[in-house]
C-alpha positions as CSV (number, residue, x, y, z in Angstrom):
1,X,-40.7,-14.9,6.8
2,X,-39.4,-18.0,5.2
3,X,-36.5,-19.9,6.0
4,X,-34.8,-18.6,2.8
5,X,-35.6,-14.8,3.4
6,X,-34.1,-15.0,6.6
7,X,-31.2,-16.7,5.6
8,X,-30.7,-14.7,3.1
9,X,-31.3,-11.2,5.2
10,X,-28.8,-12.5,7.6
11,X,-26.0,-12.9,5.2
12,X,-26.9,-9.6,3.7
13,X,-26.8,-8.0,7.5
14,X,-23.5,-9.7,8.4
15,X,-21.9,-8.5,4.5
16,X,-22.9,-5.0,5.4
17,X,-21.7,-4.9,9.5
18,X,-18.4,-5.9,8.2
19,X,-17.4,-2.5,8.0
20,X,-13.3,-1.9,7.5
21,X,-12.6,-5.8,6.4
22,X,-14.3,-6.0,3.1
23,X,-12.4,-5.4,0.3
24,X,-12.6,-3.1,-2.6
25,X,-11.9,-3.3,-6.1
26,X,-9.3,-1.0,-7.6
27,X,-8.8,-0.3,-10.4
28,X,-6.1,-0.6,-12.5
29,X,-4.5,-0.1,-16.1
30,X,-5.9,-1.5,-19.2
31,X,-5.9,-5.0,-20.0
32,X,-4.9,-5.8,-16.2
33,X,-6.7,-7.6,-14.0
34,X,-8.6,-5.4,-10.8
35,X,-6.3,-5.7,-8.2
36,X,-7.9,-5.9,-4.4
37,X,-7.3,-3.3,-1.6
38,X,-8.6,-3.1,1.3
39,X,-9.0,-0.6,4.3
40,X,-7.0,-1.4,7.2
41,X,-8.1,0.1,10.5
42,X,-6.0,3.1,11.4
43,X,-6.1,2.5,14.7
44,X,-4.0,-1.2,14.4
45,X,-0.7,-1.5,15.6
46,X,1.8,-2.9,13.3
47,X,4.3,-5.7,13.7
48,X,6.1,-8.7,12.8
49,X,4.4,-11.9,14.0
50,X,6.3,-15.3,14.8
51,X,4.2,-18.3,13.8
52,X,1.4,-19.1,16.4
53,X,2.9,-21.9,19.3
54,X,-0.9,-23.0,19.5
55,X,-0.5,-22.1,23.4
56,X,-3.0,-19.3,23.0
57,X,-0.4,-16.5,23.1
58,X,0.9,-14.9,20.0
59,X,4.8,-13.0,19.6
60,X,4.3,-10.0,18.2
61,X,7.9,-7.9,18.2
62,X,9.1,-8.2,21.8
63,X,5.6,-8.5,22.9
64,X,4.1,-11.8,24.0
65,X,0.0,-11.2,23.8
66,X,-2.5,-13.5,24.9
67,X,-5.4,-14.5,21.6
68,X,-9.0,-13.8,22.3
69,X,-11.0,-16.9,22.1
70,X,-13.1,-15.4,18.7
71,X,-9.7,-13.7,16.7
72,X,-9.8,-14.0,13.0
73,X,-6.4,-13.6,10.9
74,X,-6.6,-12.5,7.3
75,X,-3.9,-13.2,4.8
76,X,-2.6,-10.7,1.8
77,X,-6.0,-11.3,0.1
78,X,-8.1,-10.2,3.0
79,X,-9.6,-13.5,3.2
80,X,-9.9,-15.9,6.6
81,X,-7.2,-17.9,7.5
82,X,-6.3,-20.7,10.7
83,X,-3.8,-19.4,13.0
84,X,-2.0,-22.7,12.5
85,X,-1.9,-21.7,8.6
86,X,0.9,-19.1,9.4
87,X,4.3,-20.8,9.4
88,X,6.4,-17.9,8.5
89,X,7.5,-14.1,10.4
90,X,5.1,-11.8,8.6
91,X,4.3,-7.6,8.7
92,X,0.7,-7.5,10.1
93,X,-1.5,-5.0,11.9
94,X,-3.4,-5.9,14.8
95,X,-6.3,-5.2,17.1
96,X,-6.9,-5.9,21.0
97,X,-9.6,-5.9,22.4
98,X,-10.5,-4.8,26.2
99,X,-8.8,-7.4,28.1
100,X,-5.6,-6.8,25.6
101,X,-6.3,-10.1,24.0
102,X,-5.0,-9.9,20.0
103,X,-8.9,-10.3,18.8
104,X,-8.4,-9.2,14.8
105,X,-4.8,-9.6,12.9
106,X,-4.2,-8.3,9.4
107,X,-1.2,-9.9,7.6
108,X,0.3,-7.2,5.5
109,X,1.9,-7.3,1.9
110,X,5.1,-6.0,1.6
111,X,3.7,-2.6,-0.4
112,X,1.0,-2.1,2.7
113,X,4.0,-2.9,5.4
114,X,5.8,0.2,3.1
115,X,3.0,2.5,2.9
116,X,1.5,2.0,6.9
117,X,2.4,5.5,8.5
């Protein structure tokens, strides 16, 4: 297998493993532009997140949680974004993982924040 093949079948393998965070097109009335949604985990817990102190810990509600070393935020448009990006309160959902550590965080537009349970 060539170096191009692999690369390529890795990608490929990593699009297709990335289950509930890829997001689908919906659509939408005529003459409008698709508008992206995207399937949140039911499981997540919902919030209000304070901007990260870049101590490693985030505040979430009343809770003060500690971040797993490999977290990854996504904005309103599902795509990847630095912790330090954040410099507002904002509605997300979150995941922990086994040590309790906030390991996946969803920031939430204000029609999801409505619509979550």
């Amino acid at each position: 297998m060539d170096v191009t093949s692999a690369l390529l079948s890795a990608v490929l393998a990593t699009v297709t493993q990335g289950g509930s965070e890829q997001p689908a097109a919906a659509a939408t009335g005529a003459g409008a532009l698709a508008a992206v949604t995207r399937a949140l985990p039911r499981d997540a817990k919902k919030g209000v997140m304070q901007p990260p102190a870049g101590d490693g810990f985030l505040t979430i509600g009343s809770s003060h949680l500690p971040l797993a070393p490999i977290s990854r935020f996504r904005n309103t448009q599902n795509l990847i974004v630095m912790p330090m990006q954040i410099q507002q309160s904002v509605d997300v959902l979150y995941l922990t993982d086994a040590d309790g550590a906030v390991s996946r965080v969803w920031m939430l537009t204000p029609a999801e924040a409505a619509a979550w349970r």
